[in-house]
VEXLOPA-53164 format. One record per residue (C-alpha): y, x, z; residue number from 1. Coordinates in steps of 0.1 Angstrom, whole numbers, plus 2048, in hexadecimal, padded with zeros to 3 digits. Each point is the difference from the previous one (the first is absolute). Layout:
BEGIN
Y:X:Z:NUM
...
***
This chain:
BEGIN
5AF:5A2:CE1:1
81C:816:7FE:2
808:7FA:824:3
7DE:808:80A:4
7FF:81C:7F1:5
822:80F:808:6
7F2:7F6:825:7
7DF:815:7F9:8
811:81B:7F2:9
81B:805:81B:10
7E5:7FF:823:11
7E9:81B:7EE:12
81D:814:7F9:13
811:7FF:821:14
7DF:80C:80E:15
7F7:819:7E9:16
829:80D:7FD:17
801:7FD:824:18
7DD:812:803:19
802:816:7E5:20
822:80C:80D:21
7F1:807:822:22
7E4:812:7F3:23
812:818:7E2:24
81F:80B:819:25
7E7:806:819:26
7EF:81A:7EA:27
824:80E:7F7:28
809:803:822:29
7DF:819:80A:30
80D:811:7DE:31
81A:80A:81B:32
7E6:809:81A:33
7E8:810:7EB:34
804:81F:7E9:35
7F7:7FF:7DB:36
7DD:80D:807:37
7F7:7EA:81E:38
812:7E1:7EC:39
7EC:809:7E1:40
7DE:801:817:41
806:7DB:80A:42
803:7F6:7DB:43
7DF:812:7F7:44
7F1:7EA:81E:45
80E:7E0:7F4:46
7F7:807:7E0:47
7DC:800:80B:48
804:7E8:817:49
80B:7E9:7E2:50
7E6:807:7E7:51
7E2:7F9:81F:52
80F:7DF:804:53
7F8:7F6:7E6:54
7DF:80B:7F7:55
7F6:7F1:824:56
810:7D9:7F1:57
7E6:7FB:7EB:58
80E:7E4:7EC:59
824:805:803:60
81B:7ED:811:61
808:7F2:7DD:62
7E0:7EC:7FE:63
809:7F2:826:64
82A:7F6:7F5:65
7F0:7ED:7DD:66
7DF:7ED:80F:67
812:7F8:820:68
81E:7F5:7EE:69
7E8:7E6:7EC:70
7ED:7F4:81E:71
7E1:815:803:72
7F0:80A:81C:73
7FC:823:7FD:74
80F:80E:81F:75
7E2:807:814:76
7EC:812:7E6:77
81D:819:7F7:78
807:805:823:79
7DB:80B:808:80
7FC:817:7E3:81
81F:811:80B:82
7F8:804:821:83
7DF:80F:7F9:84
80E:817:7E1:85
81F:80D:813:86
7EC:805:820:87
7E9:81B:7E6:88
81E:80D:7EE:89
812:806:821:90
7E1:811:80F:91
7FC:817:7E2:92
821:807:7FE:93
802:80E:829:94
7DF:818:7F6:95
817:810:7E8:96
820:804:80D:97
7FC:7F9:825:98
81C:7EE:803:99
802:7DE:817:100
81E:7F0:7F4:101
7F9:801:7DC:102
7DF:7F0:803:103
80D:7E4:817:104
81B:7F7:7E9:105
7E9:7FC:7E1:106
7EB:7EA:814:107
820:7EE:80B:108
815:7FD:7DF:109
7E1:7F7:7EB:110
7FF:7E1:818:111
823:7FA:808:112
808:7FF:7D6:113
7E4:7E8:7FA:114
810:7E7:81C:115
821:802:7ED:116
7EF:7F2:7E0:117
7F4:7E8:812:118
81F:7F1:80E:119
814:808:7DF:120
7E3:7EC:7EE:121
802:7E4:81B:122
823:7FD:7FA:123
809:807:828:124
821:816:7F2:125
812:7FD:823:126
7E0:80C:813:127
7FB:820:7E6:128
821:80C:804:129
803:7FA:829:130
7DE:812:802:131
80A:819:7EB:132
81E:807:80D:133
7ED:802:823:134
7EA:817:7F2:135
81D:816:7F2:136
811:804:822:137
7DE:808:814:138
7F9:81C:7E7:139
824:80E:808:140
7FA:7FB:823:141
7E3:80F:806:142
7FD:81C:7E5:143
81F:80D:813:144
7F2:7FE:823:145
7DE:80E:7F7:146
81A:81D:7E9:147
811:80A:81A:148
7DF:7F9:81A:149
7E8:818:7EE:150
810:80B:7DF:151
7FD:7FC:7DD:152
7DE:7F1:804:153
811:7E4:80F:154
80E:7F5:7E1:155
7E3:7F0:7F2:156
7F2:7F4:81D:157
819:7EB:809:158
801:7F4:7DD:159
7DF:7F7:802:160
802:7ED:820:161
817:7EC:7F3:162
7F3:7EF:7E8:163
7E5:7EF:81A:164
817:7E1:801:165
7E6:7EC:7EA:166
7E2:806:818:167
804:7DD:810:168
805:7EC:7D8:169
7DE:817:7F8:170
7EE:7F3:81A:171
808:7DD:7FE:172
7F6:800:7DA:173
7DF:813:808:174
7F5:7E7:817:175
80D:7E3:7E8:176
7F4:808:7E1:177
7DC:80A:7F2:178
7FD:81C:7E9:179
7FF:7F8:7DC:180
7EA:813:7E9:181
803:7E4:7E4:182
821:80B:7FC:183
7FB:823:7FA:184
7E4:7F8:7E6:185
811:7EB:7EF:186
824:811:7FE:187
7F2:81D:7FE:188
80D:810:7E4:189
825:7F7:80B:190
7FC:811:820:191
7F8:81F:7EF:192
81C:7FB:7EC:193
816:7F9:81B:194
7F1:81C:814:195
807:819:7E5:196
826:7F4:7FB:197
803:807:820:198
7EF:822:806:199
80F:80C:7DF:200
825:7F6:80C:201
7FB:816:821:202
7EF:81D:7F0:203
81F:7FC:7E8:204
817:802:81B:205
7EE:81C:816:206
7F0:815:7E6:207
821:814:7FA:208
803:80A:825:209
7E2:808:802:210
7F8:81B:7E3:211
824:80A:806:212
7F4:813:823:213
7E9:81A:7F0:214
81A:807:7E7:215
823:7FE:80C:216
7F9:7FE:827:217
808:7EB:81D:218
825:80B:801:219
806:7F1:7D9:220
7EB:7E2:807:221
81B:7F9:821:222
81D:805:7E5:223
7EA:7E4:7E7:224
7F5:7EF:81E:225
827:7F6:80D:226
807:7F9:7DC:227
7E5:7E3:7FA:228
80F:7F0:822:229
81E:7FD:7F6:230
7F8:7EF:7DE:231
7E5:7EA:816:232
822:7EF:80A:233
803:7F7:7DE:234
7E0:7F5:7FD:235
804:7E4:818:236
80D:7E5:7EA:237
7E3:802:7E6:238
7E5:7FE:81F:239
813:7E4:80F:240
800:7ED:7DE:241
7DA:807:7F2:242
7F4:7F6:824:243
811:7DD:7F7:244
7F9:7FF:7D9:245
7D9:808:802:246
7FB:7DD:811:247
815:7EC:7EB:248
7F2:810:7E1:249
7E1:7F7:80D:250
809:7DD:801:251
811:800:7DD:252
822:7FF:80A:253
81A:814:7EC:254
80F:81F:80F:255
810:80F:7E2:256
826:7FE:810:257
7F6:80B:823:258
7ED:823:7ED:259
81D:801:7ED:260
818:801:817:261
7EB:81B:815:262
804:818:7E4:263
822:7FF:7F5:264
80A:806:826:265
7E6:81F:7FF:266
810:810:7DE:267
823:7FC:816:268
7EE:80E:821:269
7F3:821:7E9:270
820:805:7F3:271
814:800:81E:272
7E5:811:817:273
7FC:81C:7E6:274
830:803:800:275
801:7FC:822:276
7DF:812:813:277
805:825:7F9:278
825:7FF:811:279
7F6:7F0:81E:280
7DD:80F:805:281
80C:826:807:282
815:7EE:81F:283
7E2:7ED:80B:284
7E2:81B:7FA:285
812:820:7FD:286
7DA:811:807:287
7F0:7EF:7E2:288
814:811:7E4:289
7E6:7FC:7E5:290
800:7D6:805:291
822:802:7F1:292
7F5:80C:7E1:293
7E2:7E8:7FC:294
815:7DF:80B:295
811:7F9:7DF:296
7E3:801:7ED:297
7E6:7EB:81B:298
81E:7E7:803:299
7FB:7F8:7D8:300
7D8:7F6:806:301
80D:7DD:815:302
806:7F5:7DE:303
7DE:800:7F4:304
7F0:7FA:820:305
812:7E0:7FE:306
7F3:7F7:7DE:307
7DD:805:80A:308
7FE:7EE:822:309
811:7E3:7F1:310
7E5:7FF:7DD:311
7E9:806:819:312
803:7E0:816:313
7F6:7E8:7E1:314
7E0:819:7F8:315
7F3:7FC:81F:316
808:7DA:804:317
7F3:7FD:7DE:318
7E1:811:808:319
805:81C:7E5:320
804:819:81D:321
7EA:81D:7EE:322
81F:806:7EB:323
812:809:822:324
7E5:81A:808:325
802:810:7DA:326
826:801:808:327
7FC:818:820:328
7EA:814:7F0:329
815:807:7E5:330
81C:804:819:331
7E7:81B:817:332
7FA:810:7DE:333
81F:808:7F7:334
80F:80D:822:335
7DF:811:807:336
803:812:7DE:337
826:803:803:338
7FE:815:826:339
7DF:816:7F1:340
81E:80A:7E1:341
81C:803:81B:342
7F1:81B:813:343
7F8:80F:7E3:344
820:7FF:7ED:345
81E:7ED:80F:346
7FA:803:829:347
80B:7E3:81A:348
81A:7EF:7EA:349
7E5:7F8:7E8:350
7EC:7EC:81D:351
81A:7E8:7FE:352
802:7FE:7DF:353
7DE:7F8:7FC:354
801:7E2:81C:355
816:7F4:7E7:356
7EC:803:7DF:357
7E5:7F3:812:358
80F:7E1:80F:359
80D:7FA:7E0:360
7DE:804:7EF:361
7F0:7E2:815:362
81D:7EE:7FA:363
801:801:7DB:364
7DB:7F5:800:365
804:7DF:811:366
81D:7FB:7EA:367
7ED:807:7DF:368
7E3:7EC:809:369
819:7E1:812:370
810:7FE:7DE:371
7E1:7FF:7EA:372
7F4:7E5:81A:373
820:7EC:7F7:374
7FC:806:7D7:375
7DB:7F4:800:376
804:7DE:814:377
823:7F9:7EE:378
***
């Protein structure tokens, strides 16, 4: 078991380190291309882009890593409802802000994410990490062709067009399987629960960029923007692990040293990132003056971060999932509140501190109600 999961644990995270490496320095290097204002437009366009796909997977890739993982065939059904919703969302989305690329990649990534559940919940490790990786390096590729082709407009278009490496998997399971509507009625209250985890974790981890435009700018939210990718480094070893854990917990197995483990290596990650960042960073960026400032305090919030994806796997696989949900809201609260008081009162430096408090919120929930889980069935 050990082995197997040591094994599990280290071809997801070569893909996702590998990928998510590819993908974050990537968005540091246009920091170097881009100025603050350009750099903080692409992160309001992301930030929509990440919020739409996810309202257009109606069920949540969640529901497709757990079912798969225990054998169901649910494939087909997810992937028709998401074609269909992102196909709308994306359409909507072009009448308002006319804009090609970020209608094709919500159409694309709302796909593309629910094909990764299903090969995580498979258990095909080796082929999630080659195709991710794949899909890493065409992104690069073409985003910077189509960048330097036709401008910033580019960027998202080739992002978009990368992610149409699952069209051939699609279209064998759509002519394989039927559609099952038995499944939706019958699980239908953990797909909404599943579906609101989800669309609750990206509203908490858009919402900020998104209310910060109207009240800091686009050249504060390029500052924020560079800072969240360089903690997204540090958030690699918690996504590797959950992606692992949420399939074992579904099967009962114990995780508890794996989780462990994860988190003690965030607390030292925070710690060093917030010593060692604000030296190197004015070499790096010497542009983006203000990230230096906010670095310290967004390297802190890997800690809870950690805590919360790793109570969160054993929620899900237990099918307790609405506690997730409550635990993003709380989280959205609190930073939502916490920017509305830091324009007010304390300016940009209080934006990070409230991604902070609010992280920490969500955290804390899952925490409270894991322990008072653990007291009742003891």
């Amino acid at each position: 078991k050990k082995n197997k999961a040591l094994t599990g644990i280290s071809t997801i995270g070569f893909g996702n380190i590998i990928g998510g490496a590819i993908s974050s320095i990537f968005w540091l290097f246009l920091a170097g291309l881009l100025n603050t204002e350009s750099y903080g437009q692409l992160s309001y366009f992301l930030a929509i882009m990440g919020i739409s796909s996810v309202v257009a997977m109606v069920g949540g890739q969640y529901t497709m890593q757990v079912y798969t993982s225990k054998g169901l065939k649910i494939e087909a059904t997810l992937y028709v409802i998401s074609i269909i919703s992102s196909l709308t969302v994306g359409l909507i989305l072009f009448f308002v802000f006319q804009d090609y690329g970020l209608s094709l990649l919500v159409f694309s990534v709302s796909i593309l994410n629910f094909y990764f559940a299903e090969l995580i919940g498979k258990k095909l490790f080796f082929k999630y990490s080659l195709t991710l990786i794949l899909q890493k390096v065409l992104f690069v590729v073409l985003s910077l062709l189509l960048f330097y082709a036709i401008g910033f407009e580019g960027i998202l278009i080739g992002y978009g067009l990368s992610n149409f490496i699952f069209v051939k998997h699609i279209f064998n399971i759509l002519r394989n399987e039927k559609f099952n509507s038995n499944f939706l009625k019958e699980k239908k209250k953990i797909i909404i629960s599943n579906y609101l985890t989800e669309l609750t974790a990206t509203a908490r981890n858009n919402i900020d960029k998104i209310i910060t435009v109207p009240l800091f700018g686009l050249a504060f939210l390029g500052n924020y923007f560079l800072g969240l990718q360089i903690i997204a480094l540090m958030y690699i070893l918690p996504g590797i692990v959950v992606k692992y854990t949420i399939g074992e917990d579904s099967r009962g197995i114990s995780t508890l040293k794996i989780k462990s483990i994860t988190i003690i290596i965030s607390i030292l990650l925070a710690f060093s990132g917030a010593l060692l960042l604000p030296e190197l960073l004015p070499i790096v960026f010497p542009q983006f003056t203000e990230t230096i400032l906010l670095i310290p305090i967004l390297c802190f919030a890997v800690i809870p971060r950690a805590i919360y994806v790793m109570l969160m796997s054993s929620f899900l696989a237990t099918e307790k999932n609405l506690h997730n949900a409550i635990g993003n809201i709380i989280t959205i609260g609190l930073l939502v509140i916490g920017i509305l008081i830091s324009f007010e009162f304390y300016g940009e430096i209080g934006v990070a501190y409230s991604f902070l408090i609010g992280t920490s919120g969500g955290a804390i929930y899952l925490a409270i109600i894991s322990w008072r889980e653990k007291r009742n069935t003891a």
